[in-house]
TIRO-2110 file (N, C-alpha, C; in Angstrom, 1 decimal):
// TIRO-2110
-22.8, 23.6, -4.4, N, 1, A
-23.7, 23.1, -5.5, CA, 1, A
-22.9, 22.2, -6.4, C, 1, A
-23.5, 21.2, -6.5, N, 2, A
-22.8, 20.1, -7.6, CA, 2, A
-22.5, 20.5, -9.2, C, 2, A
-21.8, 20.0, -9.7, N, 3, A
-21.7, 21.0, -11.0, CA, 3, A
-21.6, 19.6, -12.1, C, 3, A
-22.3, 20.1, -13.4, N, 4, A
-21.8, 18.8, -14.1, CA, 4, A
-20.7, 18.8, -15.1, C, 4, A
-20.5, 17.8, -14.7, N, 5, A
-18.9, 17.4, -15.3, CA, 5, A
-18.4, 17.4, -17.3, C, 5, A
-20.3, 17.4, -17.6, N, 6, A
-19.7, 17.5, -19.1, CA, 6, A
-19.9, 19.2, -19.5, C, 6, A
-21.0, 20.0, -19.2, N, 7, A
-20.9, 21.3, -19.6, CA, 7, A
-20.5, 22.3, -18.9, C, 7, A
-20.3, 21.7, -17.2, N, 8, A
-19.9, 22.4, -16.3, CA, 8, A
-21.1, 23.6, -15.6, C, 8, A
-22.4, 23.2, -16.3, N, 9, A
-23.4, 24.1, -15.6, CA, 9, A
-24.1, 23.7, -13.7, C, 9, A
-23.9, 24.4, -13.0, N, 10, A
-24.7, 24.3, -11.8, CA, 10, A
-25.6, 23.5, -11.6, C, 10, A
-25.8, 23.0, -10.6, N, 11, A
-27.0, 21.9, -10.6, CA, 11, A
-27.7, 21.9, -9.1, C, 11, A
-28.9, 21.7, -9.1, N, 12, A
-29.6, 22.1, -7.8, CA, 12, A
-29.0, 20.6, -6.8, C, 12, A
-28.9, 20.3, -5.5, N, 13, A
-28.7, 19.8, -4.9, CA, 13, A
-29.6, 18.1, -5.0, C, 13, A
-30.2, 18.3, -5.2, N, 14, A
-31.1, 16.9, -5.5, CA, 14, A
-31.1, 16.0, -6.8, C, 14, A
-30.7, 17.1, -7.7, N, 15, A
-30.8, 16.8, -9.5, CA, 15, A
-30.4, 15.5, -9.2, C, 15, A
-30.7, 14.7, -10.2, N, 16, A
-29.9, 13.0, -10.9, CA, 16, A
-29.1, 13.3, -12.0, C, 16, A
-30.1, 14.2, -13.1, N, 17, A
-29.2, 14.5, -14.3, CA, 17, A
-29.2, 15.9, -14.3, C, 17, A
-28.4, 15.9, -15.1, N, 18, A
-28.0, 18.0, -15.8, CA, 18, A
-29.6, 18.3, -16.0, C, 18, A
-29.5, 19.7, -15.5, N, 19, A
-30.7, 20.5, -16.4, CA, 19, A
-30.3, 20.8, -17.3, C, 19, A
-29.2, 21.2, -17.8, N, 20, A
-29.3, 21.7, -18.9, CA, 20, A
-28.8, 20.7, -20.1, C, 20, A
-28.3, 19.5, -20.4, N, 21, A
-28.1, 18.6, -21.6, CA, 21, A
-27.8, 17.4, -20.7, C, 21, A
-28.9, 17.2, -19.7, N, 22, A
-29.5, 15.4, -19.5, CA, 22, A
-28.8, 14.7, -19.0, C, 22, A
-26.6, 14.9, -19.0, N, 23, A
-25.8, 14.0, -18.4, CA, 23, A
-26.1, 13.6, -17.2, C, 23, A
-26.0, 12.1, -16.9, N, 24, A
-26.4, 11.3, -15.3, CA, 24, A
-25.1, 12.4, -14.5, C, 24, A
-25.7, 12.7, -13.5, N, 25, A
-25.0, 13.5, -12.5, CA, 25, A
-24.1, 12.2, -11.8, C, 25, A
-22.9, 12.4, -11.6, N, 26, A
-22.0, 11.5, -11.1, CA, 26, A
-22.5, 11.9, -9.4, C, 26, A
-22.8, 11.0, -8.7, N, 27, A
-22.8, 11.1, -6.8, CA, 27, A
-22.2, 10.1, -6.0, C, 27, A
-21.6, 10.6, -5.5, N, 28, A
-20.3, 9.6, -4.1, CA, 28, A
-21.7, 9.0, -3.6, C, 28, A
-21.1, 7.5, -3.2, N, 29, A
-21.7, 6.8, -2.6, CA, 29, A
-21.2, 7.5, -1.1, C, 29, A
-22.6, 6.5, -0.2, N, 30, A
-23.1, 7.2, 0.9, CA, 30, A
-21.5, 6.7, 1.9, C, 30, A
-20.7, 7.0, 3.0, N, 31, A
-20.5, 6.7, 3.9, CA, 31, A
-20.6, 6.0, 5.0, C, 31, A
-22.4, 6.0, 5.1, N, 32, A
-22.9, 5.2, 6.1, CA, 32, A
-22.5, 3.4, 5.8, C, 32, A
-21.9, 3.0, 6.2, N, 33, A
-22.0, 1.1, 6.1, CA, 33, A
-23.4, 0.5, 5.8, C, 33, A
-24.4, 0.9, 6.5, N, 34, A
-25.7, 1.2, 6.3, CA, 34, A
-26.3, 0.6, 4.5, C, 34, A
-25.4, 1.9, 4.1, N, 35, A
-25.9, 2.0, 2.4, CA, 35, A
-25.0, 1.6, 1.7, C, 35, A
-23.7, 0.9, 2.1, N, 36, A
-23.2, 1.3, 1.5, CA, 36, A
-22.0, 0.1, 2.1, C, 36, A
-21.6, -1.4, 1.6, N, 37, A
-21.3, -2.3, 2.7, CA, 37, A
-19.2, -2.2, 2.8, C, 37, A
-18.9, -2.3, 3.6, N, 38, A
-17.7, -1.7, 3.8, CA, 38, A
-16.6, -2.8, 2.9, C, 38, A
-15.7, -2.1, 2.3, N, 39, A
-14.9, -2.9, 1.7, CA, 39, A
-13.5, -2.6, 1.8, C, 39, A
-12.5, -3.8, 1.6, N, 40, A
-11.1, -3.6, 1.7, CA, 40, A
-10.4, -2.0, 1.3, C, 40, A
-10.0, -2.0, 2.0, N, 41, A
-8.7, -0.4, 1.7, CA, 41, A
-10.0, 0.9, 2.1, C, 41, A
-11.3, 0.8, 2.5, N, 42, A
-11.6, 2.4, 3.4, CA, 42, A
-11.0, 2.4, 4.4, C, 42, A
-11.0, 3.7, 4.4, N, 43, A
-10.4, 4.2, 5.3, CA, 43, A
-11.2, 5.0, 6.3, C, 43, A
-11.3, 4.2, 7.6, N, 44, A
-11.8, 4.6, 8.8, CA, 44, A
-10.9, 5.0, 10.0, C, 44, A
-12.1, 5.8, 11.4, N, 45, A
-11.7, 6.1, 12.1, CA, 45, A
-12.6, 5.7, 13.3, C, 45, A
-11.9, 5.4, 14.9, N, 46, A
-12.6, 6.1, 16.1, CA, 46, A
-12.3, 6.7, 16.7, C, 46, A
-13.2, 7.7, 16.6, N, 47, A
-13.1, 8.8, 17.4, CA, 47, A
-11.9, 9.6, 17.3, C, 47, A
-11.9, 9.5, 16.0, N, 48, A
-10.3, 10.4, 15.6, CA, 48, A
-9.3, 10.1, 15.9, C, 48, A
-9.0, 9.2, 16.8, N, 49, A
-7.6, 9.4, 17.8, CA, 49, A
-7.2, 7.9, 17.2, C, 49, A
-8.0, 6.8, 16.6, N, 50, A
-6.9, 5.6, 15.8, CA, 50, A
-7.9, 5.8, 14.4, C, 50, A
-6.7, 5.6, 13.6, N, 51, A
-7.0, 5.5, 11.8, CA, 51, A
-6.9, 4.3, 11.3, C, 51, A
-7.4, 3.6, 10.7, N, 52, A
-6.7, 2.5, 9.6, CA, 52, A
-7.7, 2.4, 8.3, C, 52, A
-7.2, 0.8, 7.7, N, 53, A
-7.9, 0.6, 7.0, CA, 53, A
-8.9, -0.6, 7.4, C, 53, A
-9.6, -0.5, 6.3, N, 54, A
-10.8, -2.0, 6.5, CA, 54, A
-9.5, -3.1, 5.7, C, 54, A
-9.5, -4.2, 6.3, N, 55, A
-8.9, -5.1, 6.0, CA, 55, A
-10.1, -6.3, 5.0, C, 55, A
-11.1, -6.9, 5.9, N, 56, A
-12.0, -7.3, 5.8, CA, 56, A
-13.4, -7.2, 6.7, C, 56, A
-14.3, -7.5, 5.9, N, 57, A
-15.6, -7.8, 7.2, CA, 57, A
-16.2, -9.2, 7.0, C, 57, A
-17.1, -10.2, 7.7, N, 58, A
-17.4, -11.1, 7.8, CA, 58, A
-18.7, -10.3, 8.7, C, 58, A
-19.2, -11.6, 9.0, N, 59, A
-20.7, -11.7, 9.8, CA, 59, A
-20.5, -10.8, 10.9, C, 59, A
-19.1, -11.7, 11.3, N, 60, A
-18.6, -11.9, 12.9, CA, 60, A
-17.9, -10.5, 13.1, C, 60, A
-17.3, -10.0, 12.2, N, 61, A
-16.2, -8.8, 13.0, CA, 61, A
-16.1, -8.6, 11.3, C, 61, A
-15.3, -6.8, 11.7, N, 62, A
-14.8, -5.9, 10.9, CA, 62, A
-13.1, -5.6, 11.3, C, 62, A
-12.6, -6.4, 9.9, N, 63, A
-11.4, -6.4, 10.9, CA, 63, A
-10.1, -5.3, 9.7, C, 63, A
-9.5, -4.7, 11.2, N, 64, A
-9.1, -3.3, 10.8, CA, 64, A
-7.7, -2.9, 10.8, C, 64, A
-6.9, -2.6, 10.3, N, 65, A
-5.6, -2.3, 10.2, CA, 65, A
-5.3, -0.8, 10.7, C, 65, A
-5.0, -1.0, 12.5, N, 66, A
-4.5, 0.6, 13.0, CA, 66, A
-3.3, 1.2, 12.4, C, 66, A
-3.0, 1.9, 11.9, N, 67, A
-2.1, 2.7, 12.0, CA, 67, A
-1.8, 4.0, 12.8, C, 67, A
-0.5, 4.3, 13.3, N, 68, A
-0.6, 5.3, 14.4, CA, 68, A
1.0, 5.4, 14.9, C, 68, A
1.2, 5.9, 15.7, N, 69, A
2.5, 6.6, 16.2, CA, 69, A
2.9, 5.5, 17.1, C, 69, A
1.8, 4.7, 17.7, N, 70, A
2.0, 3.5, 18.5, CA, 70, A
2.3, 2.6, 17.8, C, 70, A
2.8, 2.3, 16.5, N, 71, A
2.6, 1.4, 15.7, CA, 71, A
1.5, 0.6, 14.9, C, 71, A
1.5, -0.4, 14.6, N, 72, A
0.5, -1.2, 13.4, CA, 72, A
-0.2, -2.3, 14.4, C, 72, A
-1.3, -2.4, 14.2, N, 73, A
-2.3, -3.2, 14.9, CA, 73, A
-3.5, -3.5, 14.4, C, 73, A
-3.7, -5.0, 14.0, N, 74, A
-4.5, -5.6, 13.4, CA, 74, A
-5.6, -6.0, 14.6, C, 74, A
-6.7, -5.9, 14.1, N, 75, A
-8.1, -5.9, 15.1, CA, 75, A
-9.5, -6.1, 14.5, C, 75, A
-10.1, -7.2, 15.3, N, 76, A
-11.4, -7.7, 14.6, CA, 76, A
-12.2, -6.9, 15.6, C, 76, A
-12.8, -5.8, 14.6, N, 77, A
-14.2, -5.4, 15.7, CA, 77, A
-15.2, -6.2, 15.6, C, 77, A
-16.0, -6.7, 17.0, N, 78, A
-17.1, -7.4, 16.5, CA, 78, A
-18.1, -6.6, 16.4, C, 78, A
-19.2, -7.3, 15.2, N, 79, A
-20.0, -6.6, 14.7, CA, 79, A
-20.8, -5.6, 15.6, C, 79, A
-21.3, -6.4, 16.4, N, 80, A
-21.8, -5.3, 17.7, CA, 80, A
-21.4, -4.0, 18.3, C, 80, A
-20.0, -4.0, 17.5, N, 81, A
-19.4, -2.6, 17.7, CA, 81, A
-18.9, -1.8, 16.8, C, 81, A
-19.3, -2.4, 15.7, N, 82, A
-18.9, -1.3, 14.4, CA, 82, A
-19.4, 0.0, 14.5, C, 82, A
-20.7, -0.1, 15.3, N, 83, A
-21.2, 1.2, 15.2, CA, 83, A
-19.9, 2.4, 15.9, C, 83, A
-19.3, 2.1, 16.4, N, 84, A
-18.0, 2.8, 16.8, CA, 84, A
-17.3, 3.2, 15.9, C, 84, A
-17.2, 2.4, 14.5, N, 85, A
-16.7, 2.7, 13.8, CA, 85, A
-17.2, 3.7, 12.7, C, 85, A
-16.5, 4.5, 12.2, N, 86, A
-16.9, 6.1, 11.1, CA, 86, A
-15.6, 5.4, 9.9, C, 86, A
-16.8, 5.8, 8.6, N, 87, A
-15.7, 5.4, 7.5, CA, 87, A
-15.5, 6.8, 7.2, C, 87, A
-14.7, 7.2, 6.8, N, 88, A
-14.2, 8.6, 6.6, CA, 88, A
-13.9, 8.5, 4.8, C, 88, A
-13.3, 7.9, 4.3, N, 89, A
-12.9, 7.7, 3.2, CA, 89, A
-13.1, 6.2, 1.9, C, 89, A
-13.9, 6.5, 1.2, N, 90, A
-13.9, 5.0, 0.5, CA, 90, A
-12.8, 4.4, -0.3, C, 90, A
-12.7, 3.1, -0.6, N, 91, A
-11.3, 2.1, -0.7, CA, 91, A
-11.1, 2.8, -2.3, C, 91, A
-11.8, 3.3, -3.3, N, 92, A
-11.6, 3.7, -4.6, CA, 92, A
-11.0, 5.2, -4.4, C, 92, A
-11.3, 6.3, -3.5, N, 93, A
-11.4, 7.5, -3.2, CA, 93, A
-9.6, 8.0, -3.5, C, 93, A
-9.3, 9.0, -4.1, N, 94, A
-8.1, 9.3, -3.8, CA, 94, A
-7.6, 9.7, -3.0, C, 94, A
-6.0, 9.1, -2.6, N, 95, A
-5.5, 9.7, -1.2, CA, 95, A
-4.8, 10.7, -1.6, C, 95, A
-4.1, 10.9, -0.5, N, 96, A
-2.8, 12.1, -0.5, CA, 96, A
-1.9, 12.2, -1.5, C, 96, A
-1.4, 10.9, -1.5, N, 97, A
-0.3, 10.2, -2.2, CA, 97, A
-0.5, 10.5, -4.1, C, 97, A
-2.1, 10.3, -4.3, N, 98, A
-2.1, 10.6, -5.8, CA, 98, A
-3.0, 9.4, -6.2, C, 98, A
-3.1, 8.4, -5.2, N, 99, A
-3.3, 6.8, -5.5, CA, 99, A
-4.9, 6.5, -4.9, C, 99, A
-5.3, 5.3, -5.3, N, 100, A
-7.0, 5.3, -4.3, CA, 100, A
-6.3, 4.4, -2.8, C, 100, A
-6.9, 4.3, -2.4, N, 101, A
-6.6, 4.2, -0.9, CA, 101, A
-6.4, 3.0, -0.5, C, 101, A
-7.1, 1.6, -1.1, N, 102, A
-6.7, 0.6, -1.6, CA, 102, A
-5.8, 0.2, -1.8, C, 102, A
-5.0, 0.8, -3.2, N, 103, A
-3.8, 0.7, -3.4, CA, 103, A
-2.7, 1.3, -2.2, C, 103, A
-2.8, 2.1, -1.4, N, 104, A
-2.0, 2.4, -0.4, CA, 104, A
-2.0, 1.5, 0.6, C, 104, A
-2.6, 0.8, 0.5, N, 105, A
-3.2, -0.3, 1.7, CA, 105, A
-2.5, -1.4, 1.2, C, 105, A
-2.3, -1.8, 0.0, N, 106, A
-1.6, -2.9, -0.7, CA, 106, A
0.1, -3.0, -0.8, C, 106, A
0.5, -1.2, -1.1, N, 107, A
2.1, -0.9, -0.6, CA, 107, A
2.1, -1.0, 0.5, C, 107, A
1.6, -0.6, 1.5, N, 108, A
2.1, -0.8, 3.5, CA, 108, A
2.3, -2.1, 3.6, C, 108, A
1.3, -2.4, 3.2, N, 109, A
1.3, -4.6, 3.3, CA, 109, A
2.5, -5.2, 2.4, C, 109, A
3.1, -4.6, 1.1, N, 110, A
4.3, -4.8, 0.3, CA, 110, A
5.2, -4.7, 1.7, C, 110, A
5.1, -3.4, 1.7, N, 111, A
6.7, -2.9, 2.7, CA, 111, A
6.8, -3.5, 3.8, C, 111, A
5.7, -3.9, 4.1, N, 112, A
5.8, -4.7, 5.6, CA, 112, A
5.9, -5.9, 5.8, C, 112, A
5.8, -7.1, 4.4, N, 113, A
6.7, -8.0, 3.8, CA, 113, A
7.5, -7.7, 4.0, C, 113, A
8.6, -6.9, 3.3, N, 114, A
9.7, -6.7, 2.8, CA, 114, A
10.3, -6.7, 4.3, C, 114, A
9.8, -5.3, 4.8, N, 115, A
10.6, -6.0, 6.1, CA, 115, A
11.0, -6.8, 6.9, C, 115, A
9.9, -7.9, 7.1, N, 116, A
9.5, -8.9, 7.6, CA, 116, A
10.5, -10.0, 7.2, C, 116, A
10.7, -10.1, 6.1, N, 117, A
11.7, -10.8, 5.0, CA, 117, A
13.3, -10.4, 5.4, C, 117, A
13.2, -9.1, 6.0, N, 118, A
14.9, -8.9, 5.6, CA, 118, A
15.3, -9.1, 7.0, C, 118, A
14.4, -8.9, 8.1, N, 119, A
14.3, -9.3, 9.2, CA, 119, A
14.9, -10.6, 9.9, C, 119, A
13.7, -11.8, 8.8, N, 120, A
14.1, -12.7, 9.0, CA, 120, A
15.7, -13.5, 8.1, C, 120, A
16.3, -12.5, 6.9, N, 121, A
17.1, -13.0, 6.5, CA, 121, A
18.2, -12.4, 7.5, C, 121, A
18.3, -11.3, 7.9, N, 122, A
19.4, -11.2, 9.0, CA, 122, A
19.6, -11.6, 10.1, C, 122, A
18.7, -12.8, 10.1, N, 123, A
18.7, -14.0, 11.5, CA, 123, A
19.8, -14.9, 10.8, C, 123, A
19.9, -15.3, 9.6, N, 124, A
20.5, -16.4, 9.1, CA, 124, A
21.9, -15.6, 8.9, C, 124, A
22.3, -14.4, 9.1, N, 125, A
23.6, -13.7, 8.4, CA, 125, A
24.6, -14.7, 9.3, C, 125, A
25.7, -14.9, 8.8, N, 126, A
26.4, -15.8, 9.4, CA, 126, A
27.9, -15.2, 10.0, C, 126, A
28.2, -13.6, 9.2, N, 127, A
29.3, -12.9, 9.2, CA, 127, A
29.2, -11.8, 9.0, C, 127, A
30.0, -10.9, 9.3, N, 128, A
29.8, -9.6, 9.6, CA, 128, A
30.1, -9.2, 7.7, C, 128, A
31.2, -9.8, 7.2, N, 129, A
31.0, -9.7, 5.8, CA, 129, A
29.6, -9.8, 5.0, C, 129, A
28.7, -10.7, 5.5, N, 130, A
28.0, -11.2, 4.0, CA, 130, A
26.9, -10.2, 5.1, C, 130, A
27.0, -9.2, 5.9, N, 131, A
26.2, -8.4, 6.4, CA, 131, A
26.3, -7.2, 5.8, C, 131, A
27.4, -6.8, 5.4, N, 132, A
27.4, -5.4, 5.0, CA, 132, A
27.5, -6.2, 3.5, C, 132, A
27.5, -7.3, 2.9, N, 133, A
26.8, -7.2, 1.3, CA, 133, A
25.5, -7.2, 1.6, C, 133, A
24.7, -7.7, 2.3, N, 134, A
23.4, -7.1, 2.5, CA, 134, A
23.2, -6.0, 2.5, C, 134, A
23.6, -5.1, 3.4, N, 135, A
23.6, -3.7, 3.9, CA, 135, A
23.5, -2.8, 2.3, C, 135, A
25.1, -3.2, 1.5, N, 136, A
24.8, -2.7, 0.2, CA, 136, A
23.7, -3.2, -0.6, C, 136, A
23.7, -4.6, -0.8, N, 137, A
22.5, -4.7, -1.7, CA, 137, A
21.1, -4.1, -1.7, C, 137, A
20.6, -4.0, 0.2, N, 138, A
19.4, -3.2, 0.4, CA, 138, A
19.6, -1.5, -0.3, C, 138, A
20.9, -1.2, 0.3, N, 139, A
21.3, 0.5, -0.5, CA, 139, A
21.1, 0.6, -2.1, C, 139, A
21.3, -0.5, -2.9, N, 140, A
21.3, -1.0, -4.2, CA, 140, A
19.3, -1.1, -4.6, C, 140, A
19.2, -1.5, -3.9, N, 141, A
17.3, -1.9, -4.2, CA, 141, A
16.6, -0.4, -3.9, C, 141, A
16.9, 0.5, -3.0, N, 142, A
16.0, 1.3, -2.2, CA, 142, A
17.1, 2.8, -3.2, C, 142, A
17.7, 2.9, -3.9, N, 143, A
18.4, 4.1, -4.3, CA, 143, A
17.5, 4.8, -5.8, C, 143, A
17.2, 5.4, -5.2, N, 144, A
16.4, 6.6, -6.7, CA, 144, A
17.5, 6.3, -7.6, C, 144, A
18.5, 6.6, -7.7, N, 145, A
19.2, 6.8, -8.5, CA, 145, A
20.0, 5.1, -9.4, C, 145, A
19.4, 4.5, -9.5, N, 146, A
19.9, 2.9, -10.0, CA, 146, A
20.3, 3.0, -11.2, C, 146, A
21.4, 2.0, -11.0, N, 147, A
22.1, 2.3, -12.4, CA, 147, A
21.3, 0.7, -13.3, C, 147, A
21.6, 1.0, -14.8, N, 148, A
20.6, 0.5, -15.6, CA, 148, A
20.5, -0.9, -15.4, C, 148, A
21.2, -1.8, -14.8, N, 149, A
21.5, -2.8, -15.0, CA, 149, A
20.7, -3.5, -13.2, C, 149, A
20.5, -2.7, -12.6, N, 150, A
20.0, -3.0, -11.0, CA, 150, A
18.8, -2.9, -11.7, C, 150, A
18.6, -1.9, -12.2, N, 151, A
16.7, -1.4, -12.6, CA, 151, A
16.4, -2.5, -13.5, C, 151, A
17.0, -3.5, -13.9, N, 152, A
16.6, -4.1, -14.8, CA, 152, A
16.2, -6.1, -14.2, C, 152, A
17.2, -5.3, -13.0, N, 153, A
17.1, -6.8, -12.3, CA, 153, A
16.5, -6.9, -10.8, C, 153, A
16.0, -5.7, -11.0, N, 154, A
15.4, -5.5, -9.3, CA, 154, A
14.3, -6.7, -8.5, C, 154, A
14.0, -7.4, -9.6, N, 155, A
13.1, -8.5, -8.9, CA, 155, A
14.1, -9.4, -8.0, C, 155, A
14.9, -10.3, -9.4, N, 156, A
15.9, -10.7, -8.4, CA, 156, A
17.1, -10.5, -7.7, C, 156, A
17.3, -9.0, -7.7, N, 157, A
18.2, -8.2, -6.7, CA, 157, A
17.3, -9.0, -5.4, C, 157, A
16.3, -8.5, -5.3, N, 158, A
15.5, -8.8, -4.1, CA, 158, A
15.2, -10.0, -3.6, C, 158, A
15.3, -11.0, -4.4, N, 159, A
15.2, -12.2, -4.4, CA, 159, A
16.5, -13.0, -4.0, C, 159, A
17.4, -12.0, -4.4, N, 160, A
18.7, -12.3, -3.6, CA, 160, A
18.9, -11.8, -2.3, C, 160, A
18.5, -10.7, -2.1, N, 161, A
18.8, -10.4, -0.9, CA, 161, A
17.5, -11.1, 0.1, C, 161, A
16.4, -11.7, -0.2, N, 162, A
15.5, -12.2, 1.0, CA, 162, A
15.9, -13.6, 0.8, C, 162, A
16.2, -14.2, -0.1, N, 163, A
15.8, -16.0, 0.1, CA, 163, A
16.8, -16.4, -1.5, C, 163, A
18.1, -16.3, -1.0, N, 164, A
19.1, -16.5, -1.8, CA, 164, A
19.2, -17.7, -2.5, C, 164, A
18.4, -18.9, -1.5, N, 165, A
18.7, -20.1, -1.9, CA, 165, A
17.9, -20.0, -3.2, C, 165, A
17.0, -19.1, -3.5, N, 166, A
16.1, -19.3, -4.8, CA, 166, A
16.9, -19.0, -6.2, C, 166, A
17.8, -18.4, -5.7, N, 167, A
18.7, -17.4, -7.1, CA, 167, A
19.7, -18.6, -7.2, C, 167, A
19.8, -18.8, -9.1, N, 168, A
20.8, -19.3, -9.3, CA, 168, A
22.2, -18.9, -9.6, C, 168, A
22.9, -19.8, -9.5, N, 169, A
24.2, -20.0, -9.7, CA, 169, A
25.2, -18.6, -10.5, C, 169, A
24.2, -18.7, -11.4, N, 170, A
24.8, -18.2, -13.0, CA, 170, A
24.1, -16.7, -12.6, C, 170, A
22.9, -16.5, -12.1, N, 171, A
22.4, -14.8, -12.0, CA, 171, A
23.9, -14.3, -10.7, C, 171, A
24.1, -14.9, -9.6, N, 172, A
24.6, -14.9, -8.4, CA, 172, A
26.1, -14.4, -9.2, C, 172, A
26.8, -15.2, -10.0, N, 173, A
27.9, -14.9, -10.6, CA, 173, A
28.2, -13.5, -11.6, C, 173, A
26.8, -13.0, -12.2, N, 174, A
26.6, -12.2, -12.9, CA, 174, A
26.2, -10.9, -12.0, C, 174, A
25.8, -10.9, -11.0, N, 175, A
25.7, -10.2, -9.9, CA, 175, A
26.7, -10.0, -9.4, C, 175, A
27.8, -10.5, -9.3, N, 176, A
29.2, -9.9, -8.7, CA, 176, A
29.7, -9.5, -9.7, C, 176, A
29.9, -10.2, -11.1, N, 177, A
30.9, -9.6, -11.8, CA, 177, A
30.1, -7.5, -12.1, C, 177, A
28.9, -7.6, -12.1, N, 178, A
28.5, -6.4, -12.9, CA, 178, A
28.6, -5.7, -11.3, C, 178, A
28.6, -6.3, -10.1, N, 179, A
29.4, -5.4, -9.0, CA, 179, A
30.7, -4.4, -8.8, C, 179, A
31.5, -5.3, -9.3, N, 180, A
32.8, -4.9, -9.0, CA, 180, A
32.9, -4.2, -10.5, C, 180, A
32.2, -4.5, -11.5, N, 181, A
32.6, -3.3, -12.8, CA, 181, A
32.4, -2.7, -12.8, C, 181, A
30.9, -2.2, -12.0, N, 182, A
30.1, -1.3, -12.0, CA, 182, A
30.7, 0.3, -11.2, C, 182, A
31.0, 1.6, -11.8, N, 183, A
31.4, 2.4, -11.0, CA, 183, A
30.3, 2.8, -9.8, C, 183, A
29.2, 2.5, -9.7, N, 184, A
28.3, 3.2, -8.6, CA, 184, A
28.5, 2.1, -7.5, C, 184, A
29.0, 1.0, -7.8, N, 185, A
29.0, 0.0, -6.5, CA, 185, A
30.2, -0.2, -5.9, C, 185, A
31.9, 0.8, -6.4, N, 186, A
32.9, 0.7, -5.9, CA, 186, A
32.9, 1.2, -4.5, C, 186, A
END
């Protein structure tokens, strides 16, 4: 039984507003695609056995971000087949995490940059030295524990370690000296 949110009294299944002091009864939109047109970050399924999210839809296809044990796989269902698809969760809805689901969908895609990025900067490593300063600097970005001066520079910590050529001169030099002063980075 639905309950209302301002006096907390019971409410019959069909109500719009409170019986008892008139509040509009808050109701989740429908699930069906049908009523309800599908948007970035729900979270769907088929047939239980692949999950993702809605990336986008068009005319032509619904296109979906698997996630799974097999890895990440991006896929345009064509329309003709959505019906296969079940939304389980809407892109506002909260997840596990604390967050709406949207936003979960927006970190994966962050981190999967990032990877992507560091990926391609350890193509360009030229030495086994300026590999393990990478190695530290990633330990430096990714540590709970940052000392005040990393937390304060974590944009372009990162910016140094993916695409160096962007970082100047004068941050690059102030980045070593507060290295070697620093006790957490001896």
């Amino acid at each position: 039984m639905p309950t209302c949110l301002k006096c907390n009294s019971v409410q019959s299944h069909d109500a719009k507003f409170c019986q008892n002091c008139g509040t509009p009864l808050a109701t989740k939109p429908s699930l069906d695609p049908r009523k309800n047109p599908w948007k970035r970050g729900d979270v769907c399924t088929r047939g239980f056995e692949q999950n993702g999210f809605v990336l986008s839809q068009t005319a032509e296809y619904l296109e979906i971000r698997w996630m799974g044990q097999n890895g990440v796989g991006i896929e345009s269902v064509p329309t003709e087949d959505i019906d296969t698809i079940l939304r389980v969760f809407h892109a506002d809805s909260i997840g596990p995490s604390g967050k709406p689901n949207v936003e979960v969908l927006n970190d994966i895609e962050g981190l999967d940059a990032i990877g992507k990025g560091i990926e391609e900067r350890m193509k360009r490593v030229k030495s086994e030295e300026e590999r393990k300063e990478l190695d530290a600097l990633t330990q430096r970005l990714f540590a709970k524990d940052k000392c005040e001066w990393d937390e304060k520079h974590t944009k372009e910590l990162w910016l140094l370690l993916l695409e160096p050529e962007k970082v100047g001169i004068a941050f690059k030099a102030r980045e070593r000296l507060h290295r070697v002063s620093c006790k957490r980075h001896s």
